[in-house]
C-alpha positions in Angstrom: -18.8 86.0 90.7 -16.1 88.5 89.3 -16.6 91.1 86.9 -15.4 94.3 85.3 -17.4 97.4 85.1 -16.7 101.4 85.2 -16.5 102.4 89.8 -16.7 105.5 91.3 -13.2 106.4 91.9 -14.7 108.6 94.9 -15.9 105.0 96.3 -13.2 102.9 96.1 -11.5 102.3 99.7 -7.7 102.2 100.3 -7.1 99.0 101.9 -4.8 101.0 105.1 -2.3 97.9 105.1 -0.8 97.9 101.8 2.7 97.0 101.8 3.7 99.0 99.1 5.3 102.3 98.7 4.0 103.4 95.5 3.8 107.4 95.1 7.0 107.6 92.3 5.6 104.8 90.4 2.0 106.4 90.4 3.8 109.5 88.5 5.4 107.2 85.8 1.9 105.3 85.5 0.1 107.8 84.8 2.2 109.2 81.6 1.4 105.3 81.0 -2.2 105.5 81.3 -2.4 108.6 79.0 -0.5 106.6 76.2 -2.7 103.7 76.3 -5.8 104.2 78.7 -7.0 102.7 81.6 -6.6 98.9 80.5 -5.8 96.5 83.4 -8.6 97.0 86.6 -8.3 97.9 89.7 -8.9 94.6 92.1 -11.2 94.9 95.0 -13.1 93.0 97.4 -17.0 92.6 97.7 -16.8 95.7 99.9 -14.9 98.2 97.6 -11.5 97.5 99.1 -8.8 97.7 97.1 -6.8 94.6 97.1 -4.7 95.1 94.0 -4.4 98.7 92.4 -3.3 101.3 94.8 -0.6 102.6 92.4 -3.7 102.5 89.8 -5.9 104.7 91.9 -3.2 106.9 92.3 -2.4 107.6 88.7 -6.2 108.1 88.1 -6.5 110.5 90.3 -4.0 112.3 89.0 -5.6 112.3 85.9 -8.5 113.3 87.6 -10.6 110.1 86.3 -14.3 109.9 87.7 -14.5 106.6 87.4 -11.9 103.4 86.7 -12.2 99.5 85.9 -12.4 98.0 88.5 -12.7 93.9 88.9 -14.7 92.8 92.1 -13.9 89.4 93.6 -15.6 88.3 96.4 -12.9 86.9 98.8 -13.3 83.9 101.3 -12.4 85.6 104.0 -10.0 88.7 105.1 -6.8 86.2 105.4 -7.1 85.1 101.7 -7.7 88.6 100.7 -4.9 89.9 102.3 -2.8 86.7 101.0 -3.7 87.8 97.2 -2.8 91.4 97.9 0.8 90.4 99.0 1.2 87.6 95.8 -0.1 89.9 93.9 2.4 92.4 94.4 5.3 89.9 95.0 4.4 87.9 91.4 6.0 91.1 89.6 9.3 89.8 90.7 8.9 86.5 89.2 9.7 86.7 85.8 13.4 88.1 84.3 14.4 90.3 81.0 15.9 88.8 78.0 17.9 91.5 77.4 18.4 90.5 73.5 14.9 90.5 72.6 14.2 93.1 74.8 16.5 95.7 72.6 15.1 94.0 69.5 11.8 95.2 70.5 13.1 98.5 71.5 14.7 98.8 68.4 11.5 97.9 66.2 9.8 100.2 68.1 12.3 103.5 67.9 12.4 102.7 64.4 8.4 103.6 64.3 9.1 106.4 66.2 7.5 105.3 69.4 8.7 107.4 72.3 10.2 104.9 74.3 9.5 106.0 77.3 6.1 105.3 77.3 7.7 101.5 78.1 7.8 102.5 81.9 12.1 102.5 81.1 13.7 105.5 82.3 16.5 107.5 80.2 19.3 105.7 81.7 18.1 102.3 81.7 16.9 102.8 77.9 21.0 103.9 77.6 21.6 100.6 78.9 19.3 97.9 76.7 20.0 100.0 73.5 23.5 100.4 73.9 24.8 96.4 75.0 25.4 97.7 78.1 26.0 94.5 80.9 23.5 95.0 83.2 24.1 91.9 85.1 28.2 93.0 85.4 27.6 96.6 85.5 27.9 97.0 89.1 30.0 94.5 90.0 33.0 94.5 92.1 35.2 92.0 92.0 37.6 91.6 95.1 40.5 92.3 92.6 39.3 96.1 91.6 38.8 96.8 95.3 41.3 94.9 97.6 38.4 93.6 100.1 36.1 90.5 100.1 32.6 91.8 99.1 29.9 91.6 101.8 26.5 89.3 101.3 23.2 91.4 102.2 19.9 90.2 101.6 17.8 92.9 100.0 14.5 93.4 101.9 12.3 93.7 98.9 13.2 90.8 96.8 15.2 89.0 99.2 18.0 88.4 96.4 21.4 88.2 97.8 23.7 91.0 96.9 27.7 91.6 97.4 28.2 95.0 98.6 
């Protein structure tokens, strides 16, 4: 049975194998959480492990919050919980901007005076959606601008191939 309620943050337990590195994104998330509260929980197992959250726990802390949502799930077994943990993290990379409705939004919302910051976008990537920049082109290096054939990595977080 899975539920939401108000957890001790004092009791939750840092699941020791989390993937993630997440101590600069706990700073932005917390200016996040002060802006809108504490809305989506922190996911752990029957026994208090976190299994989705850690960056969560750390912004709350920060914050000093006593206590956070938290929804419990009770997991078949370790290899499913561990499983959900990792698609959990890897489902962010899913989905891709529309860049035009993106800066339509943007737009609506500077004209409110909304600090748009508090969209998780920092200065120079606001520069970019409100300004037409090419993201997609921006870096790119075509062999013509630089005389050499560009190199083919494999980039270890999203495992997108990119020409160096």
């Amino acid at each position: 049975m899975e539920f939401i309620k108000d957890y001790p943050v004092e009791k939750l337990k840092v699941w020791e194998m989390n993937p993630r590195k997440n101590d600069e994104a706990s700073e932005k998330l917390s200016g996040m959480i002060q802006e809108y509260g504490f809305i989506n929980p922190i996911i752990i197992d029957q026994n208090g492990v976190i299994r989705a959250g850690h960056t969560r726990l750390k912004a709350a802390k920060k914050l000093d919050k006593k206590t956070v949502p938290v929804l419990i799930h009770n997991f078949e077994n370790e290899a499913q919980a561990i499983g959900f943990a990792i698609a959990d993290n890897k489902s962010s990379e899913w989905a891709e901007w529309d860049f035009e409705q993106l800066e339509e939004l943007m737009k609506e919302l500077e004209g409110q005076k909304f600090s748009l910051e508090n969209t998780g976008f920092d200065e120079t990537q606001l520069d970019g959606i409100m300004n037409d920049v090419d993201i997609d082109g921006f870096f790119e290096e075509t062999e013509e601008k630089t005389g050499k054939k560009p190199k083919i990595v494999i980039c270890p977080n999203c495992g997108e191939e990119i020409e160096i």
